[in-house]
Residue frames as qw, qx, qy, qz and C-alpha x, y, z in Angstrom:
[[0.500, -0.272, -0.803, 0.173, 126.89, 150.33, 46.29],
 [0.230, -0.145, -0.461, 0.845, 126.92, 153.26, 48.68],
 [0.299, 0.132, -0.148, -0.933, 124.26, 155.12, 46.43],
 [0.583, -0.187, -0.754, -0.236, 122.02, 151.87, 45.88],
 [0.412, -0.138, -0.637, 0.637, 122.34, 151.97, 49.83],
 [0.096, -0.258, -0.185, 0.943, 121.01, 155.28, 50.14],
 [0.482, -0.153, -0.456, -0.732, 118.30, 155.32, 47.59],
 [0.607, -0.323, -0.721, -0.088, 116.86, 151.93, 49.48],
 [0.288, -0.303, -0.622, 0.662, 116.88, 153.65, 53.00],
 [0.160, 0.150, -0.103, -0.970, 115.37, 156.82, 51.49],
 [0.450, -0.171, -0.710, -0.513, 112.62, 154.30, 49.90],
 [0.454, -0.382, -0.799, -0.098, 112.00, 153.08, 53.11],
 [0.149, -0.023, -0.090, 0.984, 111.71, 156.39, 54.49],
 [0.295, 0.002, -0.509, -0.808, 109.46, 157.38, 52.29],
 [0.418, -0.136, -0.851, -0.288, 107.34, 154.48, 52.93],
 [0.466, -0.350, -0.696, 0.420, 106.71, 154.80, 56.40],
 [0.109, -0.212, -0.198, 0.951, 105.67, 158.07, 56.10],
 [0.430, -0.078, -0.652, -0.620, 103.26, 157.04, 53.53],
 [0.478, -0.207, -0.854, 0.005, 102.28, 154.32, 55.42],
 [0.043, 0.006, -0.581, 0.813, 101.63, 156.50, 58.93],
 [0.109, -0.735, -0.625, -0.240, 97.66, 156.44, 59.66],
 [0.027, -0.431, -0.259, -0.864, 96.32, 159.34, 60.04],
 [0.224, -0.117, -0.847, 0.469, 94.90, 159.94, 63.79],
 [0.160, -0.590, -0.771, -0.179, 91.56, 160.09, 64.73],
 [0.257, -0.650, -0.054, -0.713, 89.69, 163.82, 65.33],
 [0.232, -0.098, -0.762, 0.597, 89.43, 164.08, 69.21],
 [0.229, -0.685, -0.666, -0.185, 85.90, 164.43, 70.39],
 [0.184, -0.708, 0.160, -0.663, 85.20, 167.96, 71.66],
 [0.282, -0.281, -0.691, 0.603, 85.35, 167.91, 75.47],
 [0.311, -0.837, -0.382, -0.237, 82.29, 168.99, 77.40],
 [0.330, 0.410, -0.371, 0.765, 83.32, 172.00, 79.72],
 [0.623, -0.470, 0.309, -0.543, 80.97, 171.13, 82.47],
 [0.980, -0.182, 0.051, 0.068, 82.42, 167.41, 82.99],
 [0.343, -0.757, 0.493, 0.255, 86.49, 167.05, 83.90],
 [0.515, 0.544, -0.574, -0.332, 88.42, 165.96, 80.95],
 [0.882, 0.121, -0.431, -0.144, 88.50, 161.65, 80.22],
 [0.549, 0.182, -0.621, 0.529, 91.93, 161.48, 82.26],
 [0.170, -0.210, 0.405, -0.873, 90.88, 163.92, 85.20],
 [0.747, -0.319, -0.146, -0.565, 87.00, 161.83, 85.60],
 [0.114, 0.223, -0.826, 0.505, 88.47, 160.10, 88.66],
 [0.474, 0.121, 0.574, -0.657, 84.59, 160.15, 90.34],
 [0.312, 0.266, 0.877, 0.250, 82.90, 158.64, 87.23],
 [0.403, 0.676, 0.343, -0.513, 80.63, 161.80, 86.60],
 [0.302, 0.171, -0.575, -0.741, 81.03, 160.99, 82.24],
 [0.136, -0.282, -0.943, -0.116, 78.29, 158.68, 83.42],
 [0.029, -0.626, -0.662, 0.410, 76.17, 161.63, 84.27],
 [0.324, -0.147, 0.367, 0.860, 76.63, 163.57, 81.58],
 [0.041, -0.424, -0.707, -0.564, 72.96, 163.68, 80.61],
 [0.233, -0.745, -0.484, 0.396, 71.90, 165.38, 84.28],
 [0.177, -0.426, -0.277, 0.843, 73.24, 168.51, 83.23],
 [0.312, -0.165, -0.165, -0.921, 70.61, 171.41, 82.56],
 [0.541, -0.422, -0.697, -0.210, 68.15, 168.88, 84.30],
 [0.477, -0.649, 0.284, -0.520, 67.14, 170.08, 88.61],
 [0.286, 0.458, -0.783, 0.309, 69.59, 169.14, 90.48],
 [0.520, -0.145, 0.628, -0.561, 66.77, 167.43, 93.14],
 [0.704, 0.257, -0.405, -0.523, 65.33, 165.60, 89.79],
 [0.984, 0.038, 0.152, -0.089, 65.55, 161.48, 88.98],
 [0.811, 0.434, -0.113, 0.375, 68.64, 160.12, 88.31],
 [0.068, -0.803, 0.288, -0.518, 70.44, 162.65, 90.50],
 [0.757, -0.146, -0.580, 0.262, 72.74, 160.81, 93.02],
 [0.423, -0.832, -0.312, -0.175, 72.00, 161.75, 96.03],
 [0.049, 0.811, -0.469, 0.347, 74.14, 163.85, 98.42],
 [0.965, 0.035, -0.235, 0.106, 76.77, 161.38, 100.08],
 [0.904, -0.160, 0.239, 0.315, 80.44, 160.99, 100.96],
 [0.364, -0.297, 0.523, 0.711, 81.08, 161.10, 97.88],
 [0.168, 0.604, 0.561, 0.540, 78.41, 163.02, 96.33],
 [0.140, -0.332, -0.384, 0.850, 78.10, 166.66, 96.86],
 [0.093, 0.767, 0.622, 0.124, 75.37, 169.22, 96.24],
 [0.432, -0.472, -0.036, 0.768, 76.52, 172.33, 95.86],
 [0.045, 0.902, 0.357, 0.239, 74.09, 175.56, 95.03],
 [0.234, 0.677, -0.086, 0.693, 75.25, 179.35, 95.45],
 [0.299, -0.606, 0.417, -0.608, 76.39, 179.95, 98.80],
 [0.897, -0.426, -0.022, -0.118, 76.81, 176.75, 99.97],
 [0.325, -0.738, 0.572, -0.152, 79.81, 176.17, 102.12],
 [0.992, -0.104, -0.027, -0.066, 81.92, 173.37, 101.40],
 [0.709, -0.593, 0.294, 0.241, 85.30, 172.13, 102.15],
 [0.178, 0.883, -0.387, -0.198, 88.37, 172.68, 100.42],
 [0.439, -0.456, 0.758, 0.156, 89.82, 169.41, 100.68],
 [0.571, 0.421, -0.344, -0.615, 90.22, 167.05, 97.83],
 [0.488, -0.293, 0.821, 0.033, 89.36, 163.91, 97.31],
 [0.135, 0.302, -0.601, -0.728, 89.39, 162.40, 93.88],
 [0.061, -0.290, -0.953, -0.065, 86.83, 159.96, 94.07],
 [0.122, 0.537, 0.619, -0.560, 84.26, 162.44, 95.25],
 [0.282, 0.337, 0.573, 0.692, 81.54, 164.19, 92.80],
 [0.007, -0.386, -0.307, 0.870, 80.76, 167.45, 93.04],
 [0.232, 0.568, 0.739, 0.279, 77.24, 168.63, 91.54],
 [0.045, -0.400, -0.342, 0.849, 76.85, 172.15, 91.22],
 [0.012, -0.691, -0.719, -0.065, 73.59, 174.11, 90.60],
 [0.008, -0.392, -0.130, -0.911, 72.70, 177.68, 89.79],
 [0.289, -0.150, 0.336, -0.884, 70.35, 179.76, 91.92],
 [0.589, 0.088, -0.511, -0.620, 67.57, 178.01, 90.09],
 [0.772, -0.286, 0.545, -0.162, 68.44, 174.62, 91.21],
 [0.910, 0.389, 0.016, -0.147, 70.04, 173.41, 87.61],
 [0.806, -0.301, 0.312, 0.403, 72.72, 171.31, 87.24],
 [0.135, 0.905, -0.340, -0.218, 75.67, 173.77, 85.60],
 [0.246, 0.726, -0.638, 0.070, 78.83, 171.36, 86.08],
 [0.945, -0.322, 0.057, 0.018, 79.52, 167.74, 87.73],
 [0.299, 0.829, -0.411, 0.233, 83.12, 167.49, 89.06],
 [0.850, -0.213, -0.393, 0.278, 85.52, 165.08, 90.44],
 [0.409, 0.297, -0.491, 0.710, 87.27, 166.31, 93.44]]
């Protein structure tokens, strides 16, 4: 009885390990947009500005809560999670869009 016991728990062991799916590849992460949990400002909805000029169409203007932010511009240190930070090479192209 004990062994009949033991064979059927082992079976259903077994089974459920069988049975586990098999979880889905995670999708690279872009390393100029903050990671799915961290996009607090919405910028995965701008995901197509970058390499485009940061002065271009589609480019939400500077704000609040939109910054512009090219070499050597000065901005504040505080954080606020809702804000999006656009930054731009010398050039003027968008490099990185960031929430904070």
């Amino acid at each position: 009885m004990m062994r009949a016991a033991a064979m059927t728990c082992g079976l259903i062991l077994a089974a459920a390990c069988a049975a586990a799916p098999t979880p889905a590849p995670a999708e690279p992460e872009n390393p100029a947009l903050p990671s799915a949990a961290n996009d607090t400002c919405g910028s995965s909805m701008f995901a197509e500005l970058i390499g485009k000029p940061i002065d271009g169409p589609g480019v939400p203007g500077q704000s609040r809560l939109n910054r512009h932010i090219k070499p050597g511009t000065q901005v504040t240190m505080d954080y606020i999670a809702q804000r999006m930070n656009i930054e731009a090479d010398a050039q003027g192209v968008i490099q990185r869009i960031t929430c904070g």
